[in-house]
BALOBA-1460 file (C-alpha; in Angstrom, 3 decimals):
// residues 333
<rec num="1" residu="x" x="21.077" y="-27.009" z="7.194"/>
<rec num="2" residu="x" x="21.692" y="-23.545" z="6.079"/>
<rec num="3" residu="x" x="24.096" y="-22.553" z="3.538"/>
<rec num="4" residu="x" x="26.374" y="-19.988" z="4.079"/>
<rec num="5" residu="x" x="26.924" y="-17.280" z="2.183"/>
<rec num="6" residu="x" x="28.517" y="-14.058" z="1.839"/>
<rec num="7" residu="x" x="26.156" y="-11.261" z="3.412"/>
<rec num="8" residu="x" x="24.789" y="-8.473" z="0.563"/>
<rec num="9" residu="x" x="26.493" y="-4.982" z="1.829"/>
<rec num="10" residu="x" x="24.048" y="-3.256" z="4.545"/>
<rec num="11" residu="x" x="22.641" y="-0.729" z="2.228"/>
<rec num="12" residu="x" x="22.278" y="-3.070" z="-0.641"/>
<rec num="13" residu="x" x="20.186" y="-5.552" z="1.151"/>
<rec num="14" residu="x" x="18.128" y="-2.708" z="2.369"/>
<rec num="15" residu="x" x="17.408" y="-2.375" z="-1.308"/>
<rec num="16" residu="x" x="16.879" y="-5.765" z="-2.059"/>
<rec num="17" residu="x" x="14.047" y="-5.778" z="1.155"/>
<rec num="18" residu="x" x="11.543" y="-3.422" z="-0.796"/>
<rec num="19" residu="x" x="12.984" y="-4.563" z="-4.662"/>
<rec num="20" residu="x" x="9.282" y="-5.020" z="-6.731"/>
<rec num="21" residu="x" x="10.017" y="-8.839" z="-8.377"/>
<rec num="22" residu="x" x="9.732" y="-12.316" z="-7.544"/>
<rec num="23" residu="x" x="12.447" y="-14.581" z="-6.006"/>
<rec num="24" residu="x" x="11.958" y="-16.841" z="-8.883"/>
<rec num="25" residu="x" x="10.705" y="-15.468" z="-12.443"/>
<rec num="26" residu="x" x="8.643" y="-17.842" z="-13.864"/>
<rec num="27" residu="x" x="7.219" y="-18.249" z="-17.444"/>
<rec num="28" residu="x" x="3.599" y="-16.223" z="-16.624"/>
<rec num="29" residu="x" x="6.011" y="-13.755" z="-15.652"/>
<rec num="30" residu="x" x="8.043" y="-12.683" z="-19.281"/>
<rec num="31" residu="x" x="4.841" y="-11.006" z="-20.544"/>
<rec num="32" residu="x" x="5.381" y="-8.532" z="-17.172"/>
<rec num="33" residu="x" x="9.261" y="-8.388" z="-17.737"/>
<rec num="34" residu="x" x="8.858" y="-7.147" z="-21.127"/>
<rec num="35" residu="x" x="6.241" y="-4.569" z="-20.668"/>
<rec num="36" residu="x" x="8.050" y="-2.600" z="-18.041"/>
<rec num="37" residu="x" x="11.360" y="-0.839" z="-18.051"/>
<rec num="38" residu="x" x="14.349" y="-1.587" z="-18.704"/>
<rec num="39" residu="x" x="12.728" y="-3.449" z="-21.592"/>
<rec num="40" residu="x" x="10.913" y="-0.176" z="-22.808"/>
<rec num="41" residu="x" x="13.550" y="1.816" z="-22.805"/>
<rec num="42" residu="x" x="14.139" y="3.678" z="-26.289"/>
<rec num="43" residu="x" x="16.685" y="4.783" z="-28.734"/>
<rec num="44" residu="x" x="15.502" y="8.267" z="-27.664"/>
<rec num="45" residu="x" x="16.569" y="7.251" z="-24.001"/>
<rec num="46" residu="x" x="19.210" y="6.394" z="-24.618"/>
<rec num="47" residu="x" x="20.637" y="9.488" z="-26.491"/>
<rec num="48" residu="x" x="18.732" y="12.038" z="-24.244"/>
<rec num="49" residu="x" x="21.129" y="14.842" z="-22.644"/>
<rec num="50" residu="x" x="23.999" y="13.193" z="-24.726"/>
<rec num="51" residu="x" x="25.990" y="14.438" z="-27.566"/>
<rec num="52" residu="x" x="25.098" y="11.414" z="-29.635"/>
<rec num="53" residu="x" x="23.107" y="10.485" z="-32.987"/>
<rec num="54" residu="x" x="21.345" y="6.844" z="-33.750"/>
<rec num="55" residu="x" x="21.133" y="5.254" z="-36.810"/>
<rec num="56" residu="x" x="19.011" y="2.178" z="-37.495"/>
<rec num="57" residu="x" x="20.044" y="-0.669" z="-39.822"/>
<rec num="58" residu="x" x="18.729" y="-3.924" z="-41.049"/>
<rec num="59" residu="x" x="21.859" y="-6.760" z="-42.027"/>
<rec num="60" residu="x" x="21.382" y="-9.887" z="-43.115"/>
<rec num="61" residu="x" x="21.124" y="-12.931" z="-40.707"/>
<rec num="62" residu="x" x="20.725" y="-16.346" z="-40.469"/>
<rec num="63" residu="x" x="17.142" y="-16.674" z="-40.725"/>
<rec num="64" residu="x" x="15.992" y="-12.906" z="-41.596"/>
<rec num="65" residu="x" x="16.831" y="-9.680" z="-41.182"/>
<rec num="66" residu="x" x="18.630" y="-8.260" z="-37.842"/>
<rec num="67" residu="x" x="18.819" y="-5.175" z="-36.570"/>
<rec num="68" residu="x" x="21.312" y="-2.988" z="-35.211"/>
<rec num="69" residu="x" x="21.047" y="0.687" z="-33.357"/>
<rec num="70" residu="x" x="24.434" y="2.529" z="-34.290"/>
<rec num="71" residu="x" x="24.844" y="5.605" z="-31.999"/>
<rec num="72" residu="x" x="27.602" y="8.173" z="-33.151"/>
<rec num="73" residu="x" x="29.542" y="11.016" z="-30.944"/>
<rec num="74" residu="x" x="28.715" y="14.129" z="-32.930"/>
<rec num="75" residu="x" x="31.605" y="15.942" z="-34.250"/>
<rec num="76" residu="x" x="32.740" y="19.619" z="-33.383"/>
<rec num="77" residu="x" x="30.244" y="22.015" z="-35.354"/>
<rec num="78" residu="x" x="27.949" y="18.787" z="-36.429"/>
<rec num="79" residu="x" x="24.049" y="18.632" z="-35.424"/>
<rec num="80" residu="x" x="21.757" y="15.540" z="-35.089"/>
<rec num="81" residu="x" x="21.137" y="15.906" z="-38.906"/>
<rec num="82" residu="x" x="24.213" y="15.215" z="-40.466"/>
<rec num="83" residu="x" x="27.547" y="13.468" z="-40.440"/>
<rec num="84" residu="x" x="30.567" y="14.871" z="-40.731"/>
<rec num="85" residu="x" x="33.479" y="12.942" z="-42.515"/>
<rec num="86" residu="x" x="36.396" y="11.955" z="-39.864"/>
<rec num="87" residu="x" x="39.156" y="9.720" z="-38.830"/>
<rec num="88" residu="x" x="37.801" y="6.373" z="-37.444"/>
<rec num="89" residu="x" x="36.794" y="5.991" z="-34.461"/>
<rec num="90" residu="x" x="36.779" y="2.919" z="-32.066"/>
<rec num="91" residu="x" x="33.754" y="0.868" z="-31.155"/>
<rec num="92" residu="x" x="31.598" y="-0.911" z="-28.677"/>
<rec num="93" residu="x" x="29.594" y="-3.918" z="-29.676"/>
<rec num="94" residu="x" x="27.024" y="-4.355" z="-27.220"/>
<rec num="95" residu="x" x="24.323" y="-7.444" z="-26.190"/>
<rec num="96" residu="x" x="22.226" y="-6.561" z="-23.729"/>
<rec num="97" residu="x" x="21.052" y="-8.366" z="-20.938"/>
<rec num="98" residu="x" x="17.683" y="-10.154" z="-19.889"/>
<rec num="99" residu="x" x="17.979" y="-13.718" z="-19.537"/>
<rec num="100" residu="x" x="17.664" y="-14.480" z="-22.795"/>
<rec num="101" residu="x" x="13.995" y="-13.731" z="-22.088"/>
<rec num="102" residu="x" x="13.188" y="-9.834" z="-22.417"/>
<rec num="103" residu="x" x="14.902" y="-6.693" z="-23.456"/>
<rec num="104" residu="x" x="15.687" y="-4.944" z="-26.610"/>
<rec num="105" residu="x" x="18.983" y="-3.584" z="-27.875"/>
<rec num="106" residu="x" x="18.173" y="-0.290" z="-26.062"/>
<rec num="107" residu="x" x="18.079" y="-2.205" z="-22.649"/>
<rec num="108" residu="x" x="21.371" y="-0.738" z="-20.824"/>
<rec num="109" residu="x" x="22.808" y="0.983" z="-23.738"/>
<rec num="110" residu="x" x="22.486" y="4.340" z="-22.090"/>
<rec num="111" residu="x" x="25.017" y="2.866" z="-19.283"/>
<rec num="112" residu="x" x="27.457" y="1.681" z="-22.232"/>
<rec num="113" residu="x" x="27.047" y="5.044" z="-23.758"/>
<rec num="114" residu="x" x="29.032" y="6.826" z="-20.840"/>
<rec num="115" residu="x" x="31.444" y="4.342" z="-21.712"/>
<rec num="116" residu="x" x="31.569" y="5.262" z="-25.089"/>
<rec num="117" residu="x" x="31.419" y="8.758" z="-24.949"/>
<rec num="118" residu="x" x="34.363" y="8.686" z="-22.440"/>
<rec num="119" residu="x" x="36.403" y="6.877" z="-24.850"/>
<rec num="120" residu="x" x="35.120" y="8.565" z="-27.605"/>
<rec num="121" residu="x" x="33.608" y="5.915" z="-29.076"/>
<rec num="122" residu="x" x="30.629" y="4.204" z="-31.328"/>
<rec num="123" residu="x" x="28.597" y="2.347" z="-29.522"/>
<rec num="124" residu="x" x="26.974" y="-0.831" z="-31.463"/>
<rec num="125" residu="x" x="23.753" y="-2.259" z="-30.238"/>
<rec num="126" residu="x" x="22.062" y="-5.656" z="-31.690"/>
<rec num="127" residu="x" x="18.817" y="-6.657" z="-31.507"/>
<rec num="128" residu="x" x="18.431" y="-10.515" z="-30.899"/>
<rec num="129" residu="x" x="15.378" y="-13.151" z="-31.303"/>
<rec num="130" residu="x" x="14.229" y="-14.143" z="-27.576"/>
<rec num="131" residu="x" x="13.107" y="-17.042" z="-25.373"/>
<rec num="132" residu="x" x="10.927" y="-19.043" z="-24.869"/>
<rec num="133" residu="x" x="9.826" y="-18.120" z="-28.820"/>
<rec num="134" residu="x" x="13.349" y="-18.534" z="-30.401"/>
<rec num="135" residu="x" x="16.040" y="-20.836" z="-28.151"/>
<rec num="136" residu="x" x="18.956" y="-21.136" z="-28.763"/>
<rec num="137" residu="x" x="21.302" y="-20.916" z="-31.519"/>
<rec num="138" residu="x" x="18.885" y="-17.573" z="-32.156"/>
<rec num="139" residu="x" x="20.172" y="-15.065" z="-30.369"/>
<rec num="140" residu="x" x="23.928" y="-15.994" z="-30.779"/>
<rec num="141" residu="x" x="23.379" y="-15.978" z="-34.345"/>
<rec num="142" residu="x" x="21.347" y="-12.502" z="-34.467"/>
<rec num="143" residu="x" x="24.664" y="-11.178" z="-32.611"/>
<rec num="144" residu="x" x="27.259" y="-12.607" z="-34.908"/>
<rec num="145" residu="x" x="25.452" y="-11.896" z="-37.977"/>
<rec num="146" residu="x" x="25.590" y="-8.281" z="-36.059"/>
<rec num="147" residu="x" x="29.452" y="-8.125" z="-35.226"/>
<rec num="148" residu="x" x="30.198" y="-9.475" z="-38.496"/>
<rec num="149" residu="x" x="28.597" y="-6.942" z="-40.217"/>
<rec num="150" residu="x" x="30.207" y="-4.303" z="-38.118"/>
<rec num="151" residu="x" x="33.719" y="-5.873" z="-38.665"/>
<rec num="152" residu="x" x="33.023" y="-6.161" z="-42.998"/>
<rec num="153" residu="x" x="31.552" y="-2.481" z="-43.010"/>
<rec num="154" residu="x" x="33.968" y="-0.974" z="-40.642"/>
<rec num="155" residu="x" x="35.196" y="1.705" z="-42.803"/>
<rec num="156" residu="x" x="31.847" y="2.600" z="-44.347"/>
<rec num="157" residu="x" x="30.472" y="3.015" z="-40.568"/>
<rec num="158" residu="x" x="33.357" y="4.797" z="-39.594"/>
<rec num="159" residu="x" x="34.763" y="2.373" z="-37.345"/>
<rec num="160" residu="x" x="38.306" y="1.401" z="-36.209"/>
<rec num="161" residu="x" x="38.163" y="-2.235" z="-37.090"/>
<rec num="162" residu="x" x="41.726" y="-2.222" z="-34.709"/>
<rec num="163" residu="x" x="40.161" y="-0.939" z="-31.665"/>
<rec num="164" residu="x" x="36.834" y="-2.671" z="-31.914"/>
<rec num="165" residu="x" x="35.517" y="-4.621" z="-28.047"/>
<rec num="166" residu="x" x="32.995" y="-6.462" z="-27.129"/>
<rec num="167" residu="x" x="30.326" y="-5.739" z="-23.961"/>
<rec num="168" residu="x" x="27.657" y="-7.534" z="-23.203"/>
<rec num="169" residu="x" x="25.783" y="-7.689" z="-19.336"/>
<rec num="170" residu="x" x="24.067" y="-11.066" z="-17.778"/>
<rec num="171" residu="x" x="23.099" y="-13.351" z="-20.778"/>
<rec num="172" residu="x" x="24.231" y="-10.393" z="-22.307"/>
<rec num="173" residu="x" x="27.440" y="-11.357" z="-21.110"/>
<rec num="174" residu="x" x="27.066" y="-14.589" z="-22.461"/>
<rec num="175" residu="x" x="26.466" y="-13.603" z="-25.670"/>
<rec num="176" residu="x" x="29.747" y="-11.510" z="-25.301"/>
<rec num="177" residu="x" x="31.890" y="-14.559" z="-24.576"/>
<rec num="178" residu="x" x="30.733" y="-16.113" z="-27.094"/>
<rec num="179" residu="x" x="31.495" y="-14.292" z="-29.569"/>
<rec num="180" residu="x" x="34.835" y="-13.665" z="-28.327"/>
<rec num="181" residu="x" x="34.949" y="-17.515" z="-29.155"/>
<rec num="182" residu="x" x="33.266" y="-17.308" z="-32.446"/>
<rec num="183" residu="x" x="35.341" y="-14.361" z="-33.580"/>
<rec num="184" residu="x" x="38.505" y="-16.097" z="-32.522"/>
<rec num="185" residu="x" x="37.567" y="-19.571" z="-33.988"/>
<rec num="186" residu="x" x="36.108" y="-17.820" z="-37.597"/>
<rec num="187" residu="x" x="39.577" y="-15.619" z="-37.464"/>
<rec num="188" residu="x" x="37.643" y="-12.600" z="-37.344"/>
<rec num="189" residu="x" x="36.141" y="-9.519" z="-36.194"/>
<rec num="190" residu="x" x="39.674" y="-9.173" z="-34.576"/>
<rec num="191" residu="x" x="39.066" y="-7.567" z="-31.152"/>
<rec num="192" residu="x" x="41.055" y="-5.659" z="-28.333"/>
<rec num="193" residu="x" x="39.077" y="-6.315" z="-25.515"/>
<rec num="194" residu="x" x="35.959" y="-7.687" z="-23.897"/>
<rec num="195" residu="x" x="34.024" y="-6.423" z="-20.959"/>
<rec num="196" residu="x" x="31.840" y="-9.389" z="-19.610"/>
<rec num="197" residu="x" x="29.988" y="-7.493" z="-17.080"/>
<rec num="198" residu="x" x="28.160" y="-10.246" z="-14.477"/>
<rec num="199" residu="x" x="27.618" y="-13.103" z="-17.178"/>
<rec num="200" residu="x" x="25.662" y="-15.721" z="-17.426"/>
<rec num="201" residu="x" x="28.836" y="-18.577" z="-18.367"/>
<rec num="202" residu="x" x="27.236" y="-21.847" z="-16.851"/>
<rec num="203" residu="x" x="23.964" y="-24.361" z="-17.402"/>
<rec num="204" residu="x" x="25.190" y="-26.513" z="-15.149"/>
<rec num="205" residu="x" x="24.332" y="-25.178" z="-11.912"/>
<rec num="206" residu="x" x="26.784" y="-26.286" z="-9.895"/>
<rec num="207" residu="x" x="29.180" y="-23.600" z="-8.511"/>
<rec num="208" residu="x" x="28.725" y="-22.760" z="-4.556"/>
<rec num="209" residu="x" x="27.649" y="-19.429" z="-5.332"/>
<rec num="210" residu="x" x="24.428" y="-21.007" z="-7.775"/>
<rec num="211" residu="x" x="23.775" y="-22.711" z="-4.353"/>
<rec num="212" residu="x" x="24.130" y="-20.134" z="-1.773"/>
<rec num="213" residu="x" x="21.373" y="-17.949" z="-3.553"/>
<rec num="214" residu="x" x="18.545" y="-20.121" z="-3.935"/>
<rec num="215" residu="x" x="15.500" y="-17.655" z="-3.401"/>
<rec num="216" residu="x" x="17.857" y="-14.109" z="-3.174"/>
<rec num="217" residu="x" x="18.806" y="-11.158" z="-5.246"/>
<rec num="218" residu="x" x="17.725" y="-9.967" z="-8.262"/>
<rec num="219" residu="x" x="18.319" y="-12.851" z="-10.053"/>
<rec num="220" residu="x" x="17.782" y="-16.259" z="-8.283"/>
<rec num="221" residu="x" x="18.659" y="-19.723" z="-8.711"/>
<rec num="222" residu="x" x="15.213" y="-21.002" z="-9.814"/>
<rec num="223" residu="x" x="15.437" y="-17.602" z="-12.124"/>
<rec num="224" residu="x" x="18.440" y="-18.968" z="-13.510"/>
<rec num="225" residu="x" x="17.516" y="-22.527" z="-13.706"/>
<rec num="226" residu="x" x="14.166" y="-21.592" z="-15.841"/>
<rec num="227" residu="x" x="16.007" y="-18.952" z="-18.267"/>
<rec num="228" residu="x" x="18.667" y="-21.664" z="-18.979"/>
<rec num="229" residu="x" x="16.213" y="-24.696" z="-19.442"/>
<rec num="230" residu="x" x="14.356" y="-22.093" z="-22.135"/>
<rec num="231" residu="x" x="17.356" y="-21.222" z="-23.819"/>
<rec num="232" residu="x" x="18.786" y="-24.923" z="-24.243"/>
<rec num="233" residu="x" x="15.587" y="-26.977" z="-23.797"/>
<rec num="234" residu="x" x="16.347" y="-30.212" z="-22.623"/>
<rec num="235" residu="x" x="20.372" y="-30.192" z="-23.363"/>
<rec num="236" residu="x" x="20.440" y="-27.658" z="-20.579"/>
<rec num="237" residu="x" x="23.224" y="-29.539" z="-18.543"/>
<rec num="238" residu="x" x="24.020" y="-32.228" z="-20.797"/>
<rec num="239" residu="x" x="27.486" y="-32.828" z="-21.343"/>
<rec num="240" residu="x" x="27.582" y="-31.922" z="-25.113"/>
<rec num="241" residu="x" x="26.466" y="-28.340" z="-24.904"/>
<rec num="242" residu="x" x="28.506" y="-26.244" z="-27.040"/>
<rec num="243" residu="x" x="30.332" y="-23.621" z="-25.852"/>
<rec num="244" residu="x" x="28.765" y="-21.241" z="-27.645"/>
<rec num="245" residu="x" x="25.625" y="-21.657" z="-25.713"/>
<rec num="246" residu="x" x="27.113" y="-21.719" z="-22.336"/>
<rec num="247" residu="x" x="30.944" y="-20.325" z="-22.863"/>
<rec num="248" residu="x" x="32.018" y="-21.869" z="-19.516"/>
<rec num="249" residu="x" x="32.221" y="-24.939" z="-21.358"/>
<rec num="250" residu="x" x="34.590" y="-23.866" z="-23.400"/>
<rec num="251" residu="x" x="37.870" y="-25.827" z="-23.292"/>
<rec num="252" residu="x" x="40.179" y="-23.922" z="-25.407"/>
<rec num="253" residu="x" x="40.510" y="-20.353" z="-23.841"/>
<rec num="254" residu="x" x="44.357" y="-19.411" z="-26.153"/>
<rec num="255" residu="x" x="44.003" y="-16.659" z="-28.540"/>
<rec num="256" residu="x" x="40.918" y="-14.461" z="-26.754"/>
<rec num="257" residu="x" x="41.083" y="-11.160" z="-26.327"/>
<rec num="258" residu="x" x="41.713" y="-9.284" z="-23.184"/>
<rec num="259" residu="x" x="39.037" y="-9.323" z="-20.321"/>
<rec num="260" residu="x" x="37.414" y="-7.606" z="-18.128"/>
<rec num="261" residu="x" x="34.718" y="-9.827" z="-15.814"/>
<rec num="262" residu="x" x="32.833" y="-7.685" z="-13.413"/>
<rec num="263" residu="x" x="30.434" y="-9.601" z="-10.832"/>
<rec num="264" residu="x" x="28.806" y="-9.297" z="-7.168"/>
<rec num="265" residu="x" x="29.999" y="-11.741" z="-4.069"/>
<rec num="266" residu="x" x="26.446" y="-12.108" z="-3.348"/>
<rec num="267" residu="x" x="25.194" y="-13.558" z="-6.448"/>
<rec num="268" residu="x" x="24.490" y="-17.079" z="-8.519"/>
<rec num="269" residu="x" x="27.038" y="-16.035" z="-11.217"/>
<rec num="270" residu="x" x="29.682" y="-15.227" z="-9.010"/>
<rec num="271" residu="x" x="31.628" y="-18.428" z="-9.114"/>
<rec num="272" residu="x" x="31.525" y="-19.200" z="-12.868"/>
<rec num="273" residu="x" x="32.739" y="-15.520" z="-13.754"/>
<rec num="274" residu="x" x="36.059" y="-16.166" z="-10.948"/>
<rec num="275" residu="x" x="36.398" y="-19.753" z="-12.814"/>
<rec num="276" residu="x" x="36.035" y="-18.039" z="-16.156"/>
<rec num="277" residu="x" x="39.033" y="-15.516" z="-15.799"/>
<rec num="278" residu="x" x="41.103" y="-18.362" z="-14.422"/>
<rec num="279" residu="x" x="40.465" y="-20.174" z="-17.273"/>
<rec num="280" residu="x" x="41.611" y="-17.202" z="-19.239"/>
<rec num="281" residu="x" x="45.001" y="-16.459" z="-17.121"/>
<rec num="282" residu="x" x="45.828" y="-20.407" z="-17.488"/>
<rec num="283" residu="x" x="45.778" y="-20.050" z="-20.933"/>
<rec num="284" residu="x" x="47.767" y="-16.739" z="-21.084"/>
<rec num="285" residu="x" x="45.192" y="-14.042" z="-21.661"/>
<rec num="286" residu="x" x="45.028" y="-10.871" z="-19.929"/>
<rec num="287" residu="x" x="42.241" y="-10.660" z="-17.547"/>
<rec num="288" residu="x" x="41.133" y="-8.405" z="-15.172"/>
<rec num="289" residu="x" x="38.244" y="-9.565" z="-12.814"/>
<rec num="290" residu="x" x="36.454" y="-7.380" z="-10.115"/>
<rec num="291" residu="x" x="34.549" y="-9.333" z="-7.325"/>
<rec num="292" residu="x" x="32.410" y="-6.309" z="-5.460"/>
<rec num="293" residu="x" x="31.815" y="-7.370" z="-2.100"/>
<rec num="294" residu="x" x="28.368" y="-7.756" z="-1.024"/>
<rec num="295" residu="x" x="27.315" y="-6.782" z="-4.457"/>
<rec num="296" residu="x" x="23.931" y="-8.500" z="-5.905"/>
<rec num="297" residu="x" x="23.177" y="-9.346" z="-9.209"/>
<rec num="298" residu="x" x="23.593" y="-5.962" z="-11.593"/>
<rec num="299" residu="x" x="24.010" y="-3.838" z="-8.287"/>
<rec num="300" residu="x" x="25.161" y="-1.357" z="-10.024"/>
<rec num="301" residu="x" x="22.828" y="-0.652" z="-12.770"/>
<rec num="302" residu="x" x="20.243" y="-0.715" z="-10.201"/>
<rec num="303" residu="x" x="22.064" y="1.644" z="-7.161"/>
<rec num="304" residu="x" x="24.046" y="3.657" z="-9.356"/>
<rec num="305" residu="x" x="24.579" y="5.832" z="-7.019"/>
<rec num="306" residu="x" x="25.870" y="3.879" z="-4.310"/>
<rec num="307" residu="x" x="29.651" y="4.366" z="-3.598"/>
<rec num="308" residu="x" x="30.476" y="0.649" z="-4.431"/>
<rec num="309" residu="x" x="28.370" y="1.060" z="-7.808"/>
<rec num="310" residu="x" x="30.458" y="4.562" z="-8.502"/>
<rec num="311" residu="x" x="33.810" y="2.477" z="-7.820"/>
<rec num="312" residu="x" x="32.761" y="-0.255" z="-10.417"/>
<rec num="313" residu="x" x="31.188" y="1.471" z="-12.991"/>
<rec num="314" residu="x" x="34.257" y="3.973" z="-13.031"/>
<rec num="315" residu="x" x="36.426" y="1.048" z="-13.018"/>
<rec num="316" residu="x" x="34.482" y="-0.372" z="-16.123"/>
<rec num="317" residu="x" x="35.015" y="3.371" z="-17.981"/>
<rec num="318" residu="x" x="38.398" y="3.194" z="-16.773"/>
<rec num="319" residu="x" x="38.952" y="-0.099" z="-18.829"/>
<rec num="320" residu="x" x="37.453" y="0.545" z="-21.999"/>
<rec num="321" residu="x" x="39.056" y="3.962" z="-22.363"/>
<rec num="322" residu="x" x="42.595" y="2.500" z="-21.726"/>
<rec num="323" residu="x" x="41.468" y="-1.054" z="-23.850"/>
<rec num="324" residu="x" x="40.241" y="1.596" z="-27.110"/>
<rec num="325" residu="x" x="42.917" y="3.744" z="-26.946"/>
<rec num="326" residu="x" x="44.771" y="0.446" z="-28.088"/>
<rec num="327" residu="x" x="45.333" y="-1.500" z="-31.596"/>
<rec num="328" residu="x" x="44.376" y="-5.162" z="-31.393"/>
<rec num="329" residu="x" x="47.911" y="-6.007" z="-31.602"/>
<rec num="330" residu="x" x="48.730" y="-3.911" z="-28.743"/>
<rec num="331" residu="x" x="45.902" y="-5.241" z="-26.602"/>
<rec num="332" residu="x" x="47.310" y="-8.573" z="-25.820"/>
<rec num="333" residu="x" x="50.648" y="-6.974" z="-23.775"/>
C-alpha cells in the first residue's frame, strides 16, 4: 500500500526530477559529498560582493583546538585591513548543516550573512569534528566550546552579549537546539533567539512525515537513517539518548529562548520540527514555526529564487532583524 503524502509544489518537483544525488546517501558516498560544493565553499565566498571582513581564530575545546570564522560589517570609512573601534554589535552563531557528515563552517554562511548584514550583525561560524571519523559528543562539543568562547570574549570581539542568537540548518539545526539546551542548562551564553532552520530533532524515526519520504527529496529516509546511526552508533533510537544528541528528546523545554523553526511539508523532518515548537508553546516559549507547502528538504537554499523560497528566506531576515534589535530580556515578551 502506498503512503500518502503531501505532493512537492509543481515547480519544485520539476527540480527534484533532474537533482544530481542519490535517494539514499550511503557511506562510499561522504568522500563525493565533501569534495563538491557546498562543502568547498570558502571564507572568500562567502564575503565576495559583501561589505564584510573574516577573521580566523583557534579556542580551546574539549579535545583540541576549534576553530571559528568571525565575519565583521565594515564600518563607515573602514577597509578590509583594519577595524575600527565601535559600539557592540549583535551576533549570529552559526552551525552549518551536512548531516553530521560533510561541510565546513563556510557551508551556508553566505545565506546567514544576508541575515546578518540586514540586521547589522556579526556573523559567528564554527568549525566542528565530523562523522563517521568523530560521532557524537564531537561536534556538539566543538560548537559549545565555540559559543562559549563567543559569550566569555564578547566585548573583546565586539559583540552584544544581550542580543546574541543562535542559527544552525539540518543537523545544523540540531546542533542549534542543542545548544539552546546547553546554554540554558550551564546558565549561559544568554540568548534572544534561535532560528532552527529544517532540523534534524529526532533518531527515532517515527513521525509520518520520516515515513512518507522513504526514497524522495533531497534528503531521504535511508539518508537520514544512515547519518543518525553514524552520529549515535548503536544508541541511535535507544531510549537513553540524551537530548543533546537528538534535542527532540528533550523533556524540559521552560526557560529557552525564542524560536523560529522553518521546514518543508514534503520532507522527513517535517513532523519533528511541528512537534518541536509545540513542545516549546506548551512550555511557554515564544515560537514561531513556518511549514512551506510543498517545500523539500532545504528548498530554499537550493531554488532561491523561487517565489516560495523568496517568501521564506525574507521571512527568516525578517525574524532575526526584529529578534537582534532586542535585549535578551526583552526577547521572551
Amino acid at each position: 500500500m502506498t503512503t500518502p503524502k503531501p505532493p512537492y509544489e509543481p515547480e519544485m518537483a520539476a527540480f527534484l526530477d533532474v537533482y544530481p544525488a542519490p535517494k539514499d546517501i550511503t557511506r562510499e558516498f561522504i568522500p563525493l559529498m565533501r569534495q563538491a560544493p557546498p562543502s568547498t565553499v570558502t571564507a572568500e565566498d562567502v564575503i565576495a560582493g559583501e561589505p564584510y571582513t573574516h577573521e580566523e581564530r583557534q579556542v580551546n575545546g574539549h579535545q583540541g583546538p576549534v576553530t571559528i570564522s568571525i565575519f565583521r560589517p565594515l564600518q563607515a570609512g573602514q577597509t578590509s585591513a583594519g577595524l575600527t573601534a565601535t559600539a557592540p554589535l549583535p551576533a549570529i552563531y552559526y552551525t552549518h548543516g551536512g548531516g553530521f557528515l560533510c561541510g565546513t563552517r563556510f557551508t551556508g554562511a553566505k545565506d546567514v550573512l544576508q541575515w546578518a548584514k540586514a540586521a547589522g550583525a556579526i556573523l559567528v561560524s564554527v568549525e566542528y569534528r565530523l562523522t563517521p571519523e568523530h560521532p557524537y559528543p564531537a561536534a556538539i562539543d566543538d560548537c559549545w566550546a565555540g559559543l562559549k568562547y563567543v559569550g566569555e570574549h564578547a566585548a573583546e570581539l565586539g559583540i552584544d552579549a544581550d542580543r546574541l542568537m543562535i542559527t544552525g540548518q539540518s543537523a545544523g539545526g540540531n546542533l542549534a537546539a542543542a545548544l539552546g539546551l546547553i546554554a540554558r542548562d550551564q546558565k549561559g551564553p544568554k540568548l534572544v533567539g534561535q532560528l532552527l532552520d529544517c532540523p534534524m530533532l529526532d533518531d527515532r524515526d517515527s513521525n509520518p512525515s520520516s515515513r512518507q519520504f522513504i526514497k524522495e527529496g533531497i534528503w531521504s529516509n535511508g539518508s537520514n537513517v544512515l547519518a543518525w546511526s553514524l552520529y549515535l552508533g548503536p544508541n541511535a533510537g535507544r531510549a537513553d539518548v540524551s537530548a543533546y544528541a537528538a534535542p527532540a528528546r528533550c523533556t524540559d523545554f521552560s526557560g529557552l529562548a525564542p524560536a523560529l523553526i522553518t521546514v518543508g511539508s514534503s520532507e522527513v523532518f517535517r513532523d519533528e520540527c511541528v512537534s518541536y515548537a509545540s513542545e516549546l508553546w506548551k512550555a511557554g516559549v515564544q515560537c514561531e514555526l513556518h511549514v512551506w507547502p510543498g517545500g523539500f528538504h532545504v528548498f530554499d537554499a537550493l531554488m532561491p529564487d523561487h517565489p516560495m523560497s523568496v517568501a521564506s528566506n525574507q521571512a527568516k531576515t525578517n525574524w532575526v532583524v526584529k529578534m537582534l534589535a532586542r535585549k535578551v530580556s526583552a526577547s521572551k515578551l
